[in-house]
C-alpha positions in Angstrom: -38.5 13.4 -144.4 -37.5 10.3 -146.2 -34.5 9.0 -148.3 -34.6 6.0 -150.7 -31.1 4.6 -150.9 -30.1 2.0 -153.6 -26.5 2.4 -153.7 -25.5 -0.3 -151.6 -26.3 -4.2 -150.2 -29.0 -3.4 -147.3 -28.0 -6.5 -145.6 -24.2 -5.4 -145.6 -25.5 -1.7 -144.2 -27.7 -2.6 -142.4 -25.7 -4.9 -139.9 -23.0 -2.2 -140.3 -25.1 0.7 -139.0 -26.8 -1.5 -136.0 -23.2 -2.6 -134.7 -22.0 1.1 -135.4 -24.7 2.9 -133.8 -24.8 0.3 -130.6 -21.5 -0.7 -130.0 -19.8 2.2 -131.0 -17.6 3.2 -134.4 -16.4 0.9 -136.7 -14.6 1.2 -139.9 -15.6 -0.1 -143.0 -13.7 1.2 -146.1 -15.0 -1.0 -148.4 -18.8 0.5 -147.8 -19.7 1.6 -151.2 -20.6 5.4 -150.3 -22.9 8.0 -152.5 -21.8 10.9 -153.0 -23.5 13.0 -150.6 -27.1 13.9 -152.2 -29.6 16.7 -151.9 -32.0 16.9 -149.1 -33.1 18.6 -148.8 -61.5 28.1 -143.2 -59.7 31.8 -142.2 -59.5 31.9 -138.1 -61.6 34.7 -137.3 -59.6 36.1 -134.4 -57.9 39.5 -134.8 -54.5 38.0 -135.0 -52.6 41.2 -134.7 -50.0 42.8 -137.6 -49.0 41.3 -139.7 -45.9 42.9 -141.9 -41.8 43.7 -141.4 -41.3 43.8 -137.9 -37.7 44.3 -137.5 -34.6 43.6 -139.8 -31.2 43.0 -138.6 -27.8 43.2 -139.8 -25.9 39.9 -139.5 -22.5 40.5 -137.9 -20.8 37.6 -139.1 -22.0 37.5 -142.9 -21.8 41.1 -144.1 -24.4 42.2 -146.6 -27.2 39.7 -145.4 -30.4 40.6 -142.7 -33.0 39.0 -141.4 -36.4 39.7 -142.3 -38.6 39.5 -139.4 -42.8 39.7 -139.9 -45.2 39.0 -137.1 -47.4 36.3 -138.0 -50.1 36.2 -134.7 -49.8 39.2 -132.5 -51.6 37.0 -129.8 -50.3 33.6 -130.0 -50.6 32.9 -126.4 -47.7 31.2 -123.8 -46.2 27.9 -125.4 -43.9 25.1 -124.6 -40.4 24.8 -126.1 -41.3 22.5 -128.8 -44.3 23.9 -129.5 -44.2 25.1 -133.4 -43.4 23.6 -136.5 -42.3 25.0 -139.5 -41.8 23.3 -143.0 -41.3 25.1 -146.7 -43.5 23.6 -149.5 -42.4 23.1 -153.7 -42.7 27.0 -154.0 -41.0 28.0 -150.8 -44.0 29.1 -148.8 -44.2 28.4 -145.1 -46.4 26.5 -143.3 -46.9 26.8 -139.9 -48.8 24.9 -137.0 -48.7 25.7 -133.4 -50.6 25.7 -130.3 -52.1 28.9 -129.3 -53.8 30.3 -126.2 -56.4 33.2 -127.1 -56.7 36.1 -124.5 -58.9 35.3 -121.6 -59.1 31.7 -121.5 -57.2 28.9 -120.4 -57.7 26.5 -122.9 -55.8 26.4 -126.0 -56.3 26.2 -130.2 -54.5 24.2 -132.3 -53.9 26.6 -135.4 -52.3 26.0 -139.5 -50.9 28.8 -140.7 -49.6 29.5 -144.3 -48.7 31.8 -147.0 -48.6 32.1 -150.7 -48.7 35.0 -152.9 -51.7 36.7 -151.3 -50.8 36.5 -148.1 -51.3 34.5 -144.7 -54.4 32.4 -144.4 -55.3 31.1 -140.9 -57.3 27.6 -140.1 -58.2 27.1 -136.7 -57.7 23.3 -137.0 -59.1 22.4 -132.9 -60.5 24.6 -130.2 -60.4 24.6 -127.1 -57.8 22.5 -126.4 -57.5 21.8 -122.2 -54.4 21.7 -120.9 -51.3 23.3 -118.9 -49.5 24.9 -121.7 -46.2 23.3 -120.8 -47.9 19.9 -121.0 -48.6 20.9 -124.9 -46.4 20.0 -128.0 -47.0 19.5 -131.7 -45.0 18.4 -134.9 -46.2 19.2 -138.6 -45.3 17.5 -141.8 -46.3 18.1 -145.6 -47.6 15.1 -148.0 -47.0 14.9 -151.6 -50.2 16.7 -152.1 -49.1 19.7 -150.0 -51.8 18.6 -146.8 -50.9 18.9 -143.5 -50.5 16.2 -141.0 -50.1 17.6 -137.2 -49.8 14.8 -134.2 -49.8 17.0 -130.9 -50.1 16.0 -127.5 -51.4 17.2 -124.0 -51.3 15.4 -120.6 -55.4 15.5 -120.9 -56.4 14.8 -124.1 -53.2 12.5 -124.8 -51.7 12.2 -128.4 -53.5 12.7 -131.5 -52.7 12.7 -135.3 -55.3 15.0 -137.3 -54.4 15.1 -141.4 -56.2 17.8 -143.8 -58.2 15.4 -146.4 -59.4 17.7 -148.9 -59.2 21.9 -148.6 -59.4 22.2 -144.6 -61.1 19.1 -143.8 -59.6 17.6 -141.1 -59.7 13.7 -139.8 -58.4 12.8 -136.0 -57.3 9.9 -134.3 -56.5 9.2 -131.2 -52.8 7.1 -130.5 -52.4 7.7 -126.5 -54.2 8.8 -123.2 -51.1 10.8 -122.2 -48.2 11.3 -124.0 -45.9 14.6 -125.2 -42.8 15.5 -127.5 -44.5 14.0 -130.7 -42.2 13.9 -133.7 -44.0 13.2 -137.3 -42.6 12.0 -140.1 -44.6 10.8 -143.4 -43.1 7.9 -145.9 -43.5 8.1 -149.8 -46.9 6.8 -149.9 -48.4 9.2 -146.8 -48.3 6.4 -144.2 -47.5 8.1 -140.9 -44.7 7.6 -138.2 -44.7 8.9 -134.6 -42.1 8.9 -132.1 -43.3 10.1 -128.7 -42.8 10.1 -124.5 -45.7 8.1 -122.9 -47.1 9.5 -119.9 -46.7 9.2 -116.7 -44.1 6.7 -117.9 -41.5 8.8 -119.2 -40.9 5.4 -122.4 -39.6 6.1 -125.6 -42.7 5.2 -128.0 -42.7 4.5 -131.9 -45.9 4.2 -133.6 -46.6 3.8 -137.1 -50.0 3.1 -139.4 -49.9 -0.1 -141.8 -53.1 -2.1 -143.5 -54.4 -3.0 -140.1 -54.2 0.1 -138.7 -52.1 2.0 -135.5 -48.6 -0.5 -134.4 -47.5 1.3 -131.3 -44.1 0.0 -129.7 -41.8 0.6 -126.6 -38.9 2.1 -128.1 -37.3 2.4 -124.5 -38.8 1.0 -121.4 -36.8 3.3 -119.1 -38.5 6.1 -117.2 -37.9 10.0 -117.9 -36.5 10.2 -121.2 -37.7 13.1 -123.4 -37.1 15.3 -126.3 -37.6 12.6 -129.2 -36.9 13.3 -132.7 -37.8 11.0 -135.6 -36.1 10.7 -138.9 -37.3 8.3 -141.6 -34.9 5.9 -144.1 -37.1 4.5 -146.4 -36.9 0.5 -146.7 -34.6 0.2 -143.7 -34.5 1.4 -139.7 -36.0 5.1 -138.5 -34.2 6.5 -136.5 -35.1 8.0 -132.8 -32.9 10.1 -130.9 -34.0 11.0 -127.5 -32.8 12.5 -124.3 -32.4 9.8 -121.7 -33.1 12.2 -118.5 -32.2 10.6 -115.6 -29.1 9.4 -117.3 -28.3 13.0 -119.5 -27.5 11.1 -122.1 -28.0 11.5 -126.0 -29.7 8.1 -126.7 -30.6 6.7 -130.6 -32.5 3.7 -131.3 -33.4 2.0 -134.7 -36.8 0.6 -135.4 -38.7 -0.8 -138.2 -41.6 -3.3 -136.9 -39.4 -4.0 -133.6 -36.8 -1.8 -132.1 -33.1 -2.7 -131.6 -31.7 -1.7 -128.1 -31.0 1.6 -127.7 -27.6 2.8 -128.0 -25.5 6.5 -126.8 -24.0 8.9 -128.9 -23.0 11.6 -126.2 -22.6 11.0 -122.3 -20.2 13.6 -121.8 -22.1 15.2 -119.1 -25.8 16.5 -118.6 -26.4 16.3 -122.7 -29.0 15.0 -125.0 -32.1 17.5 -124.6 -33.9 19.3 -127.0 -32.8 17.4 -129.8 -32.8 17.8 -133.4 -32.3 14.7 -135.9 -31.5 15.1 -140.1 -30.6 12.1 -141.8 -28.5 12.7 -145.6 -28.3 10.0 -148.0 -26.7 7.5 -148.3 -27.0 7.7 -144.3 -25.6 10.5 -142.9 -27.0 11.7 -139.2 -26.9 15.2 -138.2 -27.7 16.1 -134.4 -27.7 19.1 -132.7 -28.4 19.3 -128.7 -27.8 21.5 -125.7 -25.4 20.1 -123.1 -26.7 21.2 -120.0 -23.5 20.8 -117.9 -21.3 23.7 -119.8 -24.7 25.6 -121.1 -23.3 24.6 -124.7 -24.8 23.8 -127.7 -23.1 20.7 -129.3 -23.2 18.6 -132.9 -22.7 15.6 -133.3 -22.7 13.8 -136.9 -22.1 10.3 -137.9 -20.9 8.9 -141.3 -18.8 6.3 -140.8 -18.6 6.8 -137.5 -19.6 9.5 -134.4 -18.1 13.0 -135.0 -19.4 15.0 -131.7 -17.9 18.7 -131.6 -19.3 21.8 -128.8 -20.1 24.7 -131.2 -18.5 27.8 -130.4 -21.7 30.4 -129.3 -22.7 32.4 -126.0 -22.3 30.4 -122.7 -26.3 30.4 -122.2 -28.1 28.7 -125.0 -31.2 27.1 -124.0 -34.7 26.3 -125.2 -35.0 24.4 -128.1 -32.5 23.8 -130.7 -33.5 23.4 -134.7 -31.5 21.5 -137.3 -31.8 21.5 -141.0 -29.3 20.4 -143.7 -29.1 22.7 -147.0 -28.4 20.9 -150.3 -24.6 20.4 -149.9 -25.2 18.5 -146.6 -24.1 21.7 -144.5 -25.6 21.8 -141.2 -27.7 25.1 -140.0 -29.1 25.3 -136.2 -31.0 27.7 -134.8 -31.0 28.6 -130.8 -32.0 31.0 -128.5 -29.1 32.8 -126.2 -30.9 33.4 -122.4 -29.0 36.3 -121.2 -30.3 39.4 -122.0 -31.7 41.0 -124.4 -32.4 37.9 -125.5 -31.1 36.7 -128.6 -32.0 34.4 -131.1 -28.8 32.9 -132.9 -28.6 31.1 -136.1 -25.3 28.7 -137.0 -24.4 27.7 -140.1 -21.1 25.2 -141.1 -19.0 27.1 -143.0 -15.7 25.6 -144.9 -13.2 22.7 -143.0 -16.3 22.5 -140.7 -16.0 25.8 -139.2 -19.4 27.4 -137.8 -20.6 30.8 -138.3 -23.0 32.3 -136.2 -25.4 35.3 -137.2 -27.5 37.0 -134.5 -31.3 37.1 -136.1 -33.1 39.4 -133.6 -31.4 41.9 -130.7 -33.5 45.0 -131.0 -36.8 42.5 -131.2 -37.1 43.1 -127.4 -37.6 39.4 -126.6 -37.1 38.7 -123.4 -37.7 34.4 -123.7 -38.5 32.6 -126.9 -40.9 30.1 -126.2 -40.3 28.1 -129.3 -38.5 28.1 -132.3 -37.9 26.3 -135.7 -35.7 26.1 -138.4 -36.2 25.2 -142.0 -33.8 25.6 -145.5 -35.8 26.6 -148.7 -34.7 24.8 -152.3 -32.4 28.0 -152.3 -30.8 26.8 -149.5 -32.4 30.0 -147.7 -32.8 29.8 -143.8 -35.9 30.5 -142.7 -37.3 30.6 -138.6 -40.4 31.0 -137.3 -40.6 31.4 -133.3 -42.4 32.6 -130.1 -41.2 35.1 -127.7 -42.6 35.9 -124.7 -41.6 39.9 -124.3 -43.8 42.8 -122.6 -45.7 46.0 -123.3 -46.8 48.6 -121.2 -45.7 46.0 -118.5 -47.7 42.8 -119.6 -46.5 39.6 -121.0 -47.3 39.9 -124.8 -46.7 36.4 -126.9 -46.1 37.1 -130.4 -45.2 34.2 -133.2 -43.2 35.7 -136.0 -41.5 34.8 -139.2 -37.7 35.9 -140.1 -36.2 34.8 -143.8 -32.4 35.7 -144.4 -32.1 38.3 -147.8 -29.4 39.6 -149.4 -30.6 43.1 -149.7 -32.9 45.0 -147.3 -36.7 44.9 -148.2 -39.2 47.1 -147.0 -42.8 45.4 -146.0 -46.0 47.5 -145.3 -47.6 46.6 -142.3 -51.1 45.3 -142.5 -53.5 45.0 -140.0 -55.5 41.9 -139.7 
């Protein structure tokens, strides 16, 4: 995601943002300030049902439910961050993720979207080697509607593969070992790439120009984790990471060079699984579990660093998703340990308030294994996520799809 601002002097923001972000908050009422803008070949595997699995009745918004249809019956064990999800122009879903097929212990990197026929499966990379909790990946769209998918794993190390023309796919190799990819594409295609080297632990930023692949140290500390990358066109991206052996909620700016990393939250064990948005003209939005209370927390930053705990369950955990709807209202998604197992979607209500709707109880998921978030032009929540659950006794992982309707709709189920 990308924002082109041109409502203010870039030298003036620019030096205002790096001394805000580093050095803490400052106040600048003479910053001219927008008004805040709008953001906004078939696998042959048997890949399950595929239909309306479940619907459930949100308890805090009466008259809405969630729409849940499994997407891969078979999707195999997966790491937190695992799964991307991102809507197109027409408000179709596109999926990648890492799945392991029955019976092997290798993996496949698989695309996965829908239009008005149905889902249609690529099989983008097979057999993948690698521990499943060594394996992550992060999807974008380009202004074609191609996908672009870096993922990593601690044996074949990180790689960017971009569809060229209808499923044919080009690879490159960035990094011998690295994980937690996050992918971003600029206005003209040209991709960026924050990532944890390996064995390491550094914050890395790489990004493709005319010469080719720049690759920068971001953070030369060991055992941070949990990057995620958010683009301002013309000026700084912005990283923000979990500094591990700190727990602390680091950010860092970087265009060709990096500025020194700065803290938004030290209040305790906080910063992992981390979520970035950025708003014009340059709002941040951050959401993060704070490991300490078993909390999930918020922290947003306009003219300076608002951080607030949101009110939820006392066990979230796994990975948190963020996206921003077109009136720069914040929506997370999260997954509540304790059983049954929930997963629990928060949305900013009026004054700031949160309301929090509970997608899936009766789904029987005992641990979601991944999860992500994404707002349609509609400003409709979508989430797309893998549970790990059991039947007849064995671990069964399933990757499904839930959208949030107004009115309850009744899906056949279709075998695939």
């Amino acid at each position: 995601m990308f924002l082109s601002i041109h409502s203010f002097h870039p030298f003036s923001w620019t030096k205002w943002l790096v001394l805000s972000l580093i050095f803490g908050s400052m106040s600048f009422s003479n910053l001219p300030r927008s008004a805040q803008a709008s953001l906004s070949q078939v696998n042959p595997e048997a890949f399950g049902q595929t239909g309306l699995e479940s619907q459930e009745r949100s308890p805090s918004t009466p008259g809405f439910i969630w729409q849940i249809v499994t997407v891969d019956q078979n999707a195999g064990p997966n790491n937190f961050d695992n799964i991307s999800l991102v809507m197109d122009s027409s408000d179709q879903p596109h999926l990648s993720y890492l799945r392991r097929p029955p019976n092997t212990n290798n993996n496949d990197l698989e695309y996965v979207h829908r239009d008005a026929s149905g889902w249609h499966f690529f099989k983008v990379v097979s057999d993948v080697p690698g521990d499943y909790y060594s394996i992550n990946s992060s999807m974008v769209l380009d202004s074609l509607v191609n996908a672009h998918i870096a993922y990593s794993t601690a044996t074949e190390g990180l790689r960017y593969v971009h569809e060229t023309y209808h499923y044919y796919w080009n690879f490159e190799t960035l990094a011998d070992s690295a994980t937690h990819p996050s992918l971003k594409l600029d206005s003209n295609n040209n991709p960026y790439i924050s990532y944890i080297g390996l064995p390491s632990g550094q914050l890395k930023y790489a990004y493709k120009d005319a010469y080719g692949w720049q690759i920068l140290t971001a953070d030369t500390s060991a055992f941070n984790n949990n990057s995620s990358l958010a683009l301002v066109e013309g000026y700084y991206n912005v990283i923000v990471y979990y500094a591990e052996e700190q727990g602390d909620l680091k950010i860092v700016l970087c265009t060709s060079t990096c500025t020194t990393p700065g803290t938004v939250d030290s209040q305790g064990d906080v910063g992992s699984d981390t979520s970035l948005v950025i708003t014009p003209p340059f709002d941040l939005h951050i959401s993060y579990l704070d490991h300490t209370n078993y909390a999930l927390k918020y922290a947003h930053f306009v003219y300076g660093w608002t951080i607030e705990t949101i009110p939820s369950p006392p066990h979230v955990d796994g990975i948190t998703s963020l996206a921003v709807d077109s009136k720069g209202s914040a929506h997370i998604a999260v997954f509540d340990l304790y059983p049954p197992g929930k997963i629990l979607y928060f949305s900013q209500g009026p004054g700031d308030t949160w309301n929090v709707e509970t997608v899936s109880t009766t789904y029987n998921v005992d641990s979601v294994q991944s999860i992500a978030l994404a707002i349609d032009s509609h400003d409709v929540p979508h989430i797309a996520f893998i549970d790990d659950h059991k039947e007849g006794g064995q671990p069964k992982y399933r990757l499904s799809y839930a959208t949030r309707i107004s009115s309850v709709v009744f899906l056949p189920v279709v075998e695939k």
